[in-house]
C-alpha positions in Angstrom: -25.0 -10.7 -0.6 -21.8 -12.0 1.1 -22.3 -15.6 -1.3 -22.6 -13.8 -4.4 -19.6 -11.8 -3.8 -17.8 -15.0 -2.6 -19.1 -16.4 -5.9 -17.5 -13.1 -7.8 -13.8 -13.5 -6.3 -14.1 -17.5 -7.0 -14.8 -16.7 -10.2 -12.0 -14.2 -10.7 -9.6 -16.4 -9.3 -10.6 -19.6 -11.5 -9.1 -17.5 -14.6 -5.9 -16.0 -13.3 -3.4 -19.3 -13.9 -4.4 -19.1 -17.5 -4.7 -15.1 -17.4 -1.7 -14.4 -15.4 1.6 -14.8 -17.6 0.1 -12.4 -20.2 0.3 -8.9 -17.5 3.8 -10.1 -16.0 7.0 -7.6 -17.0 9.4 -8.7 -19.1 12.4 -10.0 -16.9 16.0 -8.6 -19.2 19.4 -7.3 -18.3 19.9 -3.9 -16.8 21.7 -2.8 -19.7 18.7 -3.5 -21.8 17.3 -0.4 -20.3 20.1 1.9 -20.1 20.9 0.9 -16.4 24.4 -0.5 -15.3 24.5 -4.5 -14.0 27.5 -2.9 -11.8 26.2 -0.2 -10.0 23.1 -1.9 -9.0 25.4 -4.7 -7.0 25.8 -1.4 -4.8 22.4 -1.8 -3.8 23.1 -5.5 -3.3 25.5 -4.7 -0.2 23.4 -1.6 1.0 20.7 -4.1 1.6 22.8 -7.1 2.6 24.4 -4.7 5.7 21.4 -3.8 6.7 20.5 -7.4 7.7 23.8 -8.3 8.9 22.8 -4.8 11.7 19.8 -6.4 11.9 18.0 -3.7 10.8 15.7 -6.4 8.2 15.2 -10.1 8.5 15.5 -9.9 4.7 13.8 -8.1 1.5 13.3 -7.8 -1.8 14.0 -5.5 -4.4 12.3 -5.2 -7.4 13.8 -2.0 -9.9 11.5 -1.0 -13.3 12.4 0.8 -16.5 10.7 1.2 -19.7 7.9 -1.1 -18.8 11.0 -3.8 -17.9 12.1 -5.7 -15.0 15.3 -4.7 -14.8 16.4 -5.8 -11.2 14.5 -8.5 -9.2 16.6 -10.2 -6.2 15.9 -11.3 -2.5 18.1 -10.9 0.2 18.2 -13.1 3.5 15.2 -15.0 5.1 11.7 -13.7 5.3 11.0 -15.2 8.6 14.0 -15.9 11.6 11.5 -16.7 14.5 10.0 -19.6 15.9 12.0 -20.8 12.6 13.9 -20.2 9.5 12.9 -19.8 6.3 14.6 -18.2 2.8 13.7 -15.3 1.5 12.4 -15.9 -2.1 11.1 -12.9 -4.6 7.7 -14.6 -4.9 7.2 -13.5 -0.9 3.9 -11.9 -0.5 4.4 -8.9 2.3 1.8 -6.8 4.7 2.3 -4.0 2.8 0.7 -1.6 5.5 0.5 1.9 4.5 1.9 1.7 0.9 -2.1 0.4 0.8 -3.4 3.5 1.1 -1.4 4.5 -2.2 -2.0 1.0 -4.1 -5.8 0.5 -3.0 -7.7 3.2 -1.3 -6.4 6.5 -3.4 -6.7 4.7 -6.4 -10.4 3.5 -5.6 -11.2 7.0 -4.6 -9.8 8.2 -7.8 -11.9 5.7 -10.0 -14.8 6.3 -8.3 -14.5 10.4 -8.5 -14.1 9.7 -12.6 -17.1 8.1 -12.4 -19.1 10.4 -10.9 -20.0 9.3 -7.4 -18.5 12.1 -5.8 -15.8 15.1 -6.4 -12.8 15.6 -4.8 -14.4 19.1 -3.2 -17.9 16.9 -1.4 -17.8 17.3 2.2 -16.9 14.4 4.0 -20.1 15.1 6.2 -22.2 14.2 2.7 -21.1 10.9 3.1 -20.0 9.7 6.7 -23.4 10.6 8.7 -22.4 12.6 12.2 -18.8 13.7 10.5 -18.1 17.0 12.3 -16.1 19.9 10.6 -13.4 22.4 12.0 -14.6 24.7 14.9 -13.0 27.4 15.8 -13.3 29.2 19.5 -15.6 31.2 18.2 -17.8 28.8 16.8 -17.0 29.3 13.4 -16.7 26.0 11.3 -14.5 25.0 8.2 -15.7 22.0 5.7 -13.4 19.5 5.7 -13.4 17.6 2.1 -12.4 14.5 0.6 -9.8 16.5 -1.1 -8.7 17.4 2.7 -8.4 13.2 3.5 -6.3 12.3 0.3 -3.4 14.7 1.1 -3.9 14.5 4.5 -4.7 18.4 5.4 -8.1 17.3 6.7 -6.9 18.1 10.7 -7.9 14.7 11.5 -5.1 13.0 14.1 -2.8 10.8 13.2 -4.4 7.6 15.0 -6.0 6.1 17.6 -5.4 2.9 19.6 -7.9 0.8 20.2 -8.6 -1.6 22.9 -6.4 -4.7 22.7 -9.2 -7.4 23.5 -11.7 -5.5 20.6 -13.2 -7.3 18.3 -14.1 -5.9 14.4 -16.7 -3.2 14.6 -16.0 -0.6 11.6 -18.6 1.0 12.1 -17.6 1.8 15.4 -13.9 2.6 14.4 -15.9 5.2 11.9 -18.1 6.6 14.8 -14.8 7.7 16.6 -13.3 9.5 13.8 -16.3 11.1 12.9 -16.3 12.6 16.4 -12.9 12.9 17.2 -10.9 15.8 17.8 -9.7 17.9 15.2 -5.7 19.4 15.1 -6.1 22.2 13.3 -8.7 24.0 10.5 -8.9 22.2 6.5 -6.1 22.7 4.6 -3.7 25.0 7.1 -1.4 22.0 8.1 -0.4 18.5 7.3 -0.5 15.7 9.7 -0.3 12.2 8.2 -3.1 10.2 9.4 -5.0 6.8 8.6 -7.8 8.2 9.8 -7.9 10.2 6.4 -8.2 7.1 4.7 -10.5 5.0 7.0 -12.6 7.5 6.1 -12.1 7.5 2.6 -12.5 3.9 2.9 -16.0 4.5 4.1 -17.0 6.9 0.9 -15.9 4.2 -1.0 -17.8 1.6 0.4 -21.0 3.7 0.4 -20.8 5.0 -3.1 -19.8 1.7 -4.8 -21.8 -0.7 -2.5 -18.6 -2.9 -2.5 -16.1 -3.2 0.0 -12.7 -1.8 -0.5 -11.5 -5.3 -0.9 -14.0 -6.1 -3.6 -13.5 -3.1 -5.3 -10.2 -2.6 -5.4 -10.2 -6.3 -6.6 -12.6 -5.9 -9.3 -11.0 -2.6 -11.0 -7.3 -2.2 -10.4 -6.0 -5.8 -9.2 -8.0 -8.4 -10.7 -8.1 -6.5 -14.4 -3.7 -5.7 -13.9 -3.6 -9.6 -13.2 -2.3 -8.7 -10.0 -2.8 -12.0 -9.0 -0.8 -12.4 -5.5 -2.2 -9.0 -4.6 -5.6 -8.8 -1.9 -6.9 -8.3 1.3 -7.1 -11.5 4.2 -10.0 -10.8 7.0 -9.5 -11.9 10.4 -11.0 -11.9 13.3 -9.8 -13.3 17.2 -11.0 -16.2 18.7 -12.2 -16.5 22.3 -8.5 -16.6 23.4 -7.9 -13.3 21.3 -5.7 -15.2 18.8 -6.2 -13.8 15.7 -7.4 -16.4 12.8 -8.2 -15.7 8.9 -11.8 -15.9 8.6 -11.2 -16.3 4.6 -8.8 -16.8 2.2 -6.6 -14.5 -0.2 -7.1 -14.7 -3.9 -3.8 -17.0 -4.5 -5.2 -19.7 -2.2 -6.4 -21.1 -5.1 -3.1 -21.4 -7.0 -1.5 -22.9 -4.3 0.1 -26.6 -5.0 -2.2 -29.4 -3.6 -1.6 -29.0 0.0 0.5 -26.5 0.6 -0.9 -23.9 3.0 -1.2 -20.0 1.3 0.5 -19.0 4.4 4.0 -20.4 3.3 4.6 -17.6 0.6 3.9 -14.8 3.3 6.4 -12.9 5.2 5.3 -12.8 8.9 5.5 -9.8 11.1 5.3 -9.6 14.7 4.9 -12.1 17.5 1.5 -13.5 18.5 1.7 -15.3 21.7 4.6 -17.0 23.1 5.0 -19.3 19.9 3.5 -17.7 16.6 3.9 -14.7 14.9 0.9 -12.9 12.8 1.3 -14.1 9.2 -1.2 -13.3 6.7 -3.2 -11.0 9.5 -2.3 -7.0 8.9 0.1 -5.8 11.3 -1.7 -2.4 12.1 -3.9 -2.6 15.0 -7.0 -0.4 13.9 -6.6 -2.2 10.4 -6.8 -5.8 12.5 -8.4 -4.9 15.3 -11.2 -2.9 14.2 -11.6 -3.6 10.4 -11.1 -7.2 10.5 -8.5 -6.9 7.9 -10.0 -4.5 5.5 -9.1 -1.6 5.8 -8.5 1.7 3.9 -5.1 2.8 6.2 -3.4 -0.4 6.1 -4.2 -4.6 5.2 -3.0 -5.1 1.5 -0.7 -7.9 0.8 1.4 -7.8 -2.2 4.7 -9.3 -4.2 7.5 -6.7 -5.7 6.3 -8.3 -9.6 2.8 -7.3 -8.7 3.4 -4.1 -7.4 6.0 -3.9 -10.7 2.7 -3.8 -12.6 1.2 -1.4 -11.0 3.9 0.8 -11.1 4.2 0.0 -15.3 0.7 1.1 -15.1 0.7 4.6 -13.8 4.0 5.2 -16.0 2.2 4.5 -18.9 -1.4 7.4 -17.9 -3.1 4.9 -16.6 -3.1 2.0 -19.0 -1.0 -1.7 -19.2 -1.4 -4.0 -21.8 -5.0 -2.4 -23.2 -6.8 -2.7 -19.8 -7.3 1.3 -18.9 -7.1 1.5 -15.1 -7.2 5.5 -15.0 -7.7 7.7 -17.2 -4.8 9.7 -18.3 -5.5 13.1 -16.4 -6.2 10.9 -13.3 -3.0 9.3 -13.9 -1.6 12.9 -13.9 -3.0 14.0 -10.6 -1.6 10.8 -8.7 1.8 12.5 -9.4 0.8 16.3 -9.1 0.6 17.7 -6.0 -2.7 20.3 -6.1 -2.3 24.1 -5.4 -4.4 24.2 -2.1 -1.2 21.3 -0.6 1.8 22.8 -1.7 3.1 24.1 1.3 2.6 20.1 2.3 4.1 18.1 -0.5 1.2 15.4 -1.0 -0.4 14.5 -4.2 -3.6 12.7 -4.3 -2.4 9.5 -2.1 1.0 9.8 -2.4 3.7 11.7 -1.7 6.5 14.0 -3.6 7.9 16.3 -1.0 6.8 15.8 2.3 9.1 14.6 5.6 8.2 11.5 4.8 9.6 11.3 1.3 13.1 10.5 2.6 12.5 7.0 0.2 13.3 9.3 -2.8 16.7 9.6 -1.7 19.1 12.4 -3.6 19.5 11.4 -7.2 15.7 11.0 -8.4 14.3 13.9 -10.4 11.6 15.9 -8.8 9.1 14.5 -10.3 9.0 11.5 -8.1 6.7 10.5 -5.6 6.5 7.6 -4.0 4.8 5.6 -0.6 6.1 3.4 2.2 4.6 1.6 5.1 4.9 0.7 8.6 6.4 -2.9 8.0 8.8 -1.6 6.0 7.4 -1.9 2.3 8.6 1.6 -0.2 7.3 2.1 -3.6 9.4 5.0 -5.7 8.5 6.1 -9.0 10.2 8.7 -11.4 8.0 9.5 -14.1 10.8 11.5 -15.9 13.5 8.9 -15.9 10.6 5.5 -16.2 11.9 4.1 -13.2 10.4 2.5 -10.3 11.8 1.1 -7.0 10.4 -1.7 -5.0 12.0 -2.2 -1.7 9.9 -5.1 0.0 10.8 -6.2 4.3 9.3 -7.2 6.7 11.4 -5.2 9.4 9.1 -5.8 12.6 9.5 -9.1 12.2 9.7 -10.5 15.2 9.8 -7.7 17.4 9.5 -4.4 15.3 13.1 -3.3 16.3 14.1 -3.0 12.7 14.5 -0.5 10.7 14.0 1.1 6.9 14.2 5.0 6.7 17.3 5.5 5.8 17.7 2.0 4.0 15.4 3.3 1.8 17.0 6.5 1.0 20.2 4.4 0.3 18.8 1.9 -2.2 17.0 4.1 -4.2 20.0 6.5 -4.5 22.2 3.0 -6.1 19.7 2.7 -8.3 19.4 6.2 -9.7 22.8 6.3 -10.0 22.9 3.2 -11.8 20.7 4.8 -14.8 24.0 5.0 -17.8 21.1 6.9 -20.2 20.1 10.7 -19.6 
């Protein structure tokens, strides 16, 4: 099984050089899209000061309009420790939790349009020994998929596993289905990736792929995402992690140039490294080798720029349908029963933890960011999508992006000369 889906990704990646320059965004001035050249150099210095605080090593910024790359600049180095090396906008990042909006929502949302399950399913008709709410009494509440995508399932936030673990997801999934609930289904909101390990495990039953092959096979590889994957990883007997394969741009590399050397690193591994190409999250790394439905995507702002012209346009780029158009809908919409909470179906409009919107978007926006410090922000009403790419916990995750992102994304917005 594992050579014929090594066979599958070879053969994927043989055809992206000749496939890839047809998906890429059109590159043209701001002003081609009713946005002023100007105003955006204000997002220019917002970033630039927060690297000379040190908040970021460096980042890039990607801004989309009307199917358009309107903006696409990098700022400072990607990596300042045990050397330095330039920032460059072809970086490929860890993008941690924005992974659970690209790759594991999405997947779950494919797969529910196909059939294999509905948003309402028990979680406990999938993941064998998953407990429900109890109450004191003894009364129980079914928590649902629906409960997992916006984060209202009760699950905790996280647990930490044991430093000197090795990959066992199947232990990771043992924990969560036994682990102590917060609160009852739907009554509260705690963001959790153990809502979408979880998921990750329903999608890996009902498809008999792994996330990383599906997520590959029906969003990423058909979008020509083609710097966009998963990397497994595993430690070797002195606990230094290793890749145990490659990413799908390996292949594109120039003779002899390591796939490595287009990655931002993160944090320090030893007294001389730093993790590069290995996801930064510990139960991602640690217990899911990699792959992972909370955290272990790897991405570049033009990539992500696709996915974003995707879901602006229901679903569709290019003629390759993705979603379908209602699907497309819900990813924006947050359902009745979450509300009070702000979620939609993987991503977020008005929780706490939309800060990235910053003040000037519409309400319509939603958006995701991660751990590392990678934010997606998309307006549907005003076609326009922020990609704020760092890598601030690199070296020593004392960096910063919350209100950097609430900054940047208010330049743009007010950048926009057209409604």
């Amino acid at each position: 099984m594992h050579t014929i889906s090594r066979l599958i990704s070879l053969l994927i990646v043989a055809v992206m050089p000749i496939m890839g320059a047809a998906q890429a965004l059109k590159h043209v001035r701001p002003e081609r899209v009713g946005m002023s050249s100007e105003r955006l150099l204000v997002a220019d210095s917002i970033i630039q000061d927060a690297i000379h605080r040190g908040d970021i090593p460096g980042a890039v910024l990607a801004v989309v309009r009307h199917d358009k790359i309107a903006y696409l600049k990098a700022y400072g180095n990607r990596q300042v420790w045990p050397k330095v090396e330039p920032m460059t906008t072809g970086t490929v990042f860890d993008m941690a939790s924005c992974s659970k909006a690209m790759s594991t929502a999405l997947s779950a949302l494919i797969l529910c349009e196909e059939g294999k399950f509905r948003m309402l399913d028990p979680v406990s008709r999938y993941v064998s020994g998953f407990e429900d709410w109890k109450d004191a009494s003894g009364e129980t509440t079914t928590i649902r998929i629906h409960h997992l995508m916006t984060h209202t399932s009760g699950l905790p936030a996280y647990y930490s596993p044991q430093p000197d673990a090795v990959p066992n997801p199947d232990a990771a999934i043992r924990r969560i289905a036994h682990i102590k609930r917060e609160f009852e289904p739907g009554t509260g909101f705690r963001y959790s990736c153990l809502n979408f390990i979880t998921l990750q495990r329903i999608i890996e039953k009902t498809s008999g792929m792994s996330l990383r092959q599906f997520s590959r096979q029906h969003i990423f590889a058909p979008l020509e995402m083609n710097h966009t994957d998963y990397i497994p990883c595993a430690p070797d007997m002195q606990g230094v992690w290793h890749n145990t394969d490659e990413p799908c741009w390996a292949a594109q590399m120039p003779r002899g140039e390591d796939w490595r050397s287009i990655v931002a690193p993160t944090t320090r591994q030893g007294t001389d490294s730093v993790l590069c190409g290995m996801v930064h999250d510990p139960l991602a790394r640690i217990m899911n080798g990699g792959i992972s439905g909370n955290a272990g995507l790897f991405s570049t702002a033009e990539d992500i720029a696709i996915l974003c012209a995707m879901l602006q346009n229901d679903g569709k780029w290019q003629g390759k349908r993705i979603l379908s158009p209602q699907t497309a809908q819900m990813v924006r919409t947050v359902p009745r029963f979450a509300e009070p909470f702000g979620r939609t179906y993987g991503w977020d409009n008005y929780s706490a933890y939309a800060s990235c919107n910053g003040d000037l978007f519409s309400s319509q926006t939603y958006c995701h960011t991660g751990f590392t410090g990678t934010g997606i922000v998309i307006d549907p009403e005003l076609d326009c999508s922020v990609i704020l790419l760092t890598n601030c916990v690199h070296p020593d995750e004392g960096g910063s992006t919350v209100r950097l992102r609430s900054l940047v994304s208010n330049a743009i917005a007010a950048s926009i000369t057209d409604k």
